[in-house]
C-alpha positions as CSV (number, residue, x, y, z in Angstrom):
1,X,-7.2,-30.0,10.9
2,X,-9.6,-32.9,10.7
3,X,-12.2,-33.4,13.4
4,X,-15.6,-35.0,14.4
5,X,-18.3,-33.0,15.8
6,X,-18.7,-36.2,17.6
7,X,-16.9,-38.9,19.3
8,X,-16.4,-40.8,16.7
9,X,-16.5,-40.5,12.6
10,X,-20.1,-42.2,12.0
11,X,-23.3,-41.8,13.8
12,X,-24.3,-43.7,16.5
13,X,-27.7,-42.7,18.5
14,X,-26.0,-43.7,21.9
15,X,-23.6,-40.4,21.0
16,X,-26.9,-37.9,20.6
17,X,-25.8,-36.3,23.9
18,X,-21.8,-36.2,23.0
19,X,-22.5,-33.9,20.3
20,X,-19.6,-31.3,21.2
21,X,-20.7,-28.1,22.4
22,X,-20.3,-24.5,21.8
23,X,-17.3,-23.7,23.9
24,X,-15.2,-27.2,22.5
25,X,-16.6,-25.8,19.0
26,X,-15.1,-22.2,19.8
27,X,-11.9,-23.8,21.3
28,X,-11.2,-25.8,18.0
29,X,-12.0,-22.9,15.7
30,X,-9.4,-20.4,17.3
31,X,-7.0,-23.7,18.0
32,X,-7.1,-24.4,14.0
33,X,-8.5,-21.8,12.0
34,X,-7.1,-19.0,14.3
35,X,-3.7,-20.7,13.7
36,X,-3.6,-20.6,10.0
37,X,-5.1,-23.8,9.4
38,X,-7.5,-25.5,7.4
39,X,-11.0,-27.0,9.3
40,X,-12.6,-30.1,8.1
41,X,-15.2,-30.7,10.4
42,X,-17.1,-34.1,10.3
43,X,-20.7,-34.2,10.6
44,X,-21.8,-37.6,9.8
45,X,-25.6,-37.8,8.4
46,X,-28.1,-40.5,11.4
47,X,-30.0,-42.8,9.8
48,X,-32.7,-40.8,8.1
49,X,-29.6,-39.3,5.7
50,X,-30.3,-36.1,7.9
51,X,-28.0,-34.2,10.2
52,X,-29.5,-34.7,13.7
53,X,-31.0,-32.2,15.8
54,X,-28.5,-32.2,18.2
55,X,-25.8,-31.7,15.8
56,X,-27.5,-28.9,14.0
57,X,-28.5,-26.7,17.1
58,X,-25.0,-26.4,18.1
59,X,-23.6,-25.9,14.2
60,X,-25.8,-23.3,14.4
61,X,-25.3,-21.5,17.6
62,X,-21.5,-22.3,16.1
63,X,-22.5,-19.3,13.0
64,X,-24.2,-16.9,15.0
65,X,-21.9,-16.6,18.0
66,X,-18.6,-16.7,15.0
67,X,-21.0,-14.6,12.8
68,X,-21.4,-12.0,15.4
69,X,-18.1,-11.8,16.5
70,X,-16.5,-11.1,13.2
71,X,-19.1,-8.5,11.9
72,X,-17.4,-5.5,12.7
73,X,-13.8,-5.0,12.8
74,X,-13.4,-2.1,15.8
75,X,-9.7,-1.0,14.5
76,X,-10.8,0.0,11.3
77,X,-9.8,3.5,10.3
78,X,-8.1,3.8,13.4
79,X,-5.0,6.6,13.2
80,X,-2.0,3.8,12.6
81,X,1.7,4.5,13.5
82,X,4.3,2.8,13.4
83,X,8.2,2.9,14.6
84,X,9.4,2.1,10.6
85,X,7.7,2.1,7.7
86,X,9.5,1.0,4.6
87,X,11.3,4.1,2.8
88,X,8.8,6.3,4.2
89,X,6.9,5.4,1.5
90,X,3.0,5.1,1.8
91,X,2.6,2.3,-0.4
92,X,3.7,0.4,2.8
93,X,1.6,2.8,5.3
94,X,0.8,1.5,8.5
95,X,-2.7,2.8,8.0
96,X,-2.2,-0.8,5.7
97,X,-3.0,-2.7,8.3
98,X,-6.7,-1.4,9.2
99,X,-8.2,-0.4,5.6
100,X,-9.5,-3.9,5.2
101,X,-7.8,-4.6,2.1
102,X,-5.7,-8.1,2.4
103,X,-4.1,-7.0,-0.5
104,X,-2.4,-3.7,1.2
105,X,0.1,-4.0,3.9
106,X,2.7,-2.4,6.6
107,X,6.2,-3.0,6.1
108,X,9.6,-2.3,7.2
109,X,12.7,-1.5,5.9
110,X,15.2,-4.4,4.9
111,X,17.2,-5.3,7.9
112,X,14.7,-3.9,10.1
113,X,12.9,-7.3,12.0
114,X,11.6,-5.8,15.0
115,X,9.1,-3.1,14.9
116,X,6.1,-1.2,16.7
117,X,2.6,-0.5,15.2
118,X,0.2,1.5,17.2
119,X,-3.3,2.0,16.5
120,X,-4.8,5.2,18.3
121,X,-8.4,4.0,18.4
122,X,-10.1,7.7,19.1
123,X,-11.8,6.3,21.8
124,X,-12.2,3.6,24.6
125,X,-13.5,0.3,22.6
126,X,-13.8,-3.1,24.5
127,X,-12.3,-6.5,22.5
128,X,-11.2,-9.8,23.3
129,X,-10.2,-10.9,19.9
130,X,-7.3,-9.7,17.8
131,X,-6.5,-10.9,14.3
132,X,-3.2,-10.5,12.3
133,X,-2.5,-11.4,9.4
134,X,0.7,-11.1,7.1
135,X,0.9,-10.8,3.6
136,X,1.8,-13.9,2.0
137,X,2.9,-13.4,-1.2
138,X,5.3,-12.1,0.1
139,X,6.1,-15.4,2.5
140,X,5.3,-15.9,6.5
141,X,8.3,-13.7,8.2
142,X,7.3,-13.1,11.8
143,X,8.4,-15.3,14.3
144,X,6.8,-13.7,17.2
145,X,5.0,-10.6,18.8
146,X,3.4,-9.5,21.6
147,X,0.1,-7.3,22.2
148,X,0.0,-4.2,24.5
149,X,-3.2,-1.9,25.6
150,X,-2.7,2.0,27.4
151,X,-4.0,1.9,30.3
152,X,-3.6,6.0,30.3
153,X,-0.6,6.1,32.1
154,X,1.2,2.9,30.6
155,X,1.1,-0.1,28.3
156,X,0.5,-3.2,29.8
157,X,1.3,-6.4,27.7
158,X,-2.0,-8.7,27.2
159,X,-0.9,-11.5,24.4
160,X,2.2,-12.9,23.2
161,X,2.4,-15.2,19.8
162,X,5.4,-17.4,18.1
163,X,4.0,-16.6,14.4
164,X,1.0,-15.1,12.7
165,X,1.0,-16.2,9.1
166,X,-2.4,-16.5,6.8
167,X,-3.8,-15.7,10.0
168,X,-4.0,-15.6,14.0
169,X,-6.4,-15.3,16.4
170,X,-5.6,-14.2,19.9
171,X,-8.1,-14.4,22.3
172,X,-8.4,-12.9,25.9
173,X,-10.0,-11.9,28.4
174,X,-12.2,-8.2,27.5
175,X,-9.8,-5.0,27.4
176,X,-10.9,-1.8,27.5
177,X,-8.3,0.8,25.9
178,X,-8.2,3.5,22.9
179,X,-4.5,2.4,22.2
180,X,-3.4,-1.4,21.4
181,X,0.3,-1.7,20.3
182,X,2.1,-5.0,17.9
183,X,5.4,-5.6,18.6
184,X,7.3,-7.7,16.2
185,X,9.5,-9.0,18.5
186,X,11.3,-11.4,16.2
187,X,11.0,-12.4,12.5
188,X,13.1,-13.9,9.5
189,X,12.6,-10.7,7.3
190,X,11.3,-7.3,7.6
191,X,7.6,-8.1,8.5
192,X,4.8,-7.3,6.0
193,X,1.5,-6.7,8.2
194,X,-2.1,-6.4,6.3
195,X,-4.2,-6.3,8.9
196,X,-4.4,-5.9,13.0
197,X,-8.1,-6.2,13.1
198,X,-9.8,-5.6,16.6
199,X,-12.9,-7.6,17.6
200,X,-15.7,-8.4,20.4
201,X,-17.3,-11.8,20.9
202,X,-21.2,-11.7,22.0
């Protein structure tokens, strides 16, 4: 995905306050990047060959709130079950999916293309972004899921997605629960999951 931090692609000092700010910055992050896709964003150089000021006070408000957000993944080495796991085998544990290790991974027996995976967090923890990502050597094989907290008496459905990929970010508004559940609710093959990652933006 190929976009200017600016209106157009070269700088212009009548565009100093069009600079895009933090939120449209956020928005195309989780549009592009949280989508799978590659970011190229443009930051043409003013006349000085520097990056102006404006442009560089949001870039780097940009780091530190994405910095922040991603420093601590809240579902790791949370107690991970699932409704199939792959010959019962624990090379393909759902525990996989929060050891941060892309290289490990939840899977599901052949023929099996929907599936639950519950993390059971020990505790109440507050989020508002979840990350999945599949394991692609193996090829993208989801088509679509959906995101459920307990609410200590029932789940109650908060995202829904058509594909996950290298990667997806779902954001929402802030949950508090000690259970989130993935549903594949579709997919090509038997789903291989490395990682349901749990995260809170500052």
């Amino acid at each position: 995905m190929d976009v200017s931090i600016r209106p157009g692609w070269f700088y212009h000092p009548s565009e100093d306050k069009a600079v895009k700010s933090l939120a449209q910055l956020l928005k195309i992050y989780y549009q592009s990047v949280g989508r799978g896709c590659n970011l190229i964003l443009n930051v043409p150089p003013d006349r000085r060959g520097q990056i102006h000021e404006c442009d560089a006070k949001v870039l780097r408000e940009w780091h530190r709130v994405l910095a922040a957000t991603f420093a601590r993944d809240l579902a790791r080495g949370a107690t991970a079950t699932a409704s199939n796991t792959r010959g019962q085998d624990p090379q393909f544990a759902p525990a996989n999916c929060v050891d941060g290790d892309r290289q490990t991974y939840w899977a599901t027996d052949d023929g099996v293309t929907t599936a639950e995976l519950v993390l059971d967090l020990g505790r109440p923890v507050t989020f508002d972004v979840v990350r999945l990502r599949e394991y692609l050597p193996l090829g993208q094989r989801v088509n679509s899921v959906a995101l459920d907290s307990w609410d200590g008496q029932a789940w109650q459905e908060f995202a829904t997605a058509t594909s996950i990929g290298n990667q997806r970010l779902l954001r929402t508004a802030a949950i508090t629960s000690a259970k989130v559940r993935l549903r594949i609710t579709a997919a090509a093959a038997c789903p291989a999951i490395s990682e349901l990652g749990l995260f809170r933006s500052p």
